[in-house]
Phi, psi and omega in degrees: 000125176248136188244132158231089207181151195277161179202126174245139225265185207266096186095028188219079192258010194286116174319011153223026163263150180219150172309158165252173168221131188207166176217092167206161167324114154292161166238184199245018157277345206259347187306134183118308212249144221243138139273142208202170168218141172224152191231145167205134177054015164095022151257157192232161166206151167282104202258167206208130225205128175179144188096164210240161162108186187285149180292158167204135167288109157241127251221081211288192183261176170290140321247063174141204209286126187243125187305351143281317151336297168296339178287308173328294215298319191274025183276320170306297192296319183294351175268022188127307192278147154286122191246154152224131168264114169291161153237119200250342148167164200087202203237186185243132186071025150261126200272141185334149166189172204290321181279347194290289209303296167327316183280327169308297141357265150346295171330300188309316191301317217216008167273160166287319192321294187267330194293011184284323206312308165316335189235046156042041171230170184288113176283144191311317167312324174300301172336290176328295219261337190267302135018249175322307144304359189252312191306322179284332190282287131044283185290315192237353165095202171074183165291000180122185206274116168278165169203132211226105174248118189311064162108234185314312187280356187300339163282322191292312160341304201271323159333315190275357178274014179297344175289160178291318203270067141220118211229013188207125152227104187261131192272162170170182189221126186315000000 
């Protein structure tokens, strides 16, 4: 399946989500889920978006959006919810290998984005993702946000619950 077309993504109308405009192969894990991007404090990522109901944040693992990941993620949205998956690095609906998994690593090692986390301060992705949670909330109203972060991402979850609008922040594994 090829999308060439603009898309926001559904109830999520917020000054910083913005269309994307992409023309590429879907794979048929991906069916469904509206692509986006949201910015805070001049970092941007590419958000992946889908379902009706209160938001939850999923947070994928090293390395990147993984066809386990998305099954989980769409395991959430059939239970209810509106998921948004960020993609903070790697690719997406590519499945793990030792080398996928090295470079995704490696990234992780030498961005500012992550690299705080070693000098004990909040790192800007944590900054990032608590953002995006209040803007989802924002959008969607209710008592607040969940957020379910993996292996490696499972601190940022918990990072984020220093927020009000965040009111689940769950560790786990795909």
């Amino acid at each position: 399946v090829v999308r060439s077309r603009r898309r926001r993504p559904p109830s999520l109308t917020g000054s910083h989500w913005v269309d994307v405009d992409y023309s590429e192969p879907m794979t048929t894990t991906l069916q469904g889920w509206t692509t986006g991007s949201f910015t805070a404090d001049g970092i941007t990522h590419t958000t992946y978006s889908k379902g009706t109901g209160p938001g939850v944040i999923v947070v994928h693992e090293i390395p990147g959006i993984t066809p386990r990941v998305i099954e989980f993620a769409d395991r959430v949205v059939d239970s209810g919810f509106t998921v948004v998956m960020p993609l903070l690095v790697g690719e997406v609906d590519r499945e793990p290998s030792g080398g996928y998994m090295a470079s995704s690593m490696s990234r992780v090692c030498v961005s500012r984005e992550f690299t705080t986390m070693a000098l004990r301060k909040t790192s800007p992705v944590i900054a990032w993702l608590r953002a995006l949670a209040k803007n989802l909330h924002q959008e969607l109203g209710g008592k607040g946000v969940g957020a379910v972060g993996m292996c490696f991402s499972g601190g940022f979850a918990l990072g984020m619950m220093l927020d009000d609008t965040m009111v689940a922040p769950v560790l786990s594994q795909p």
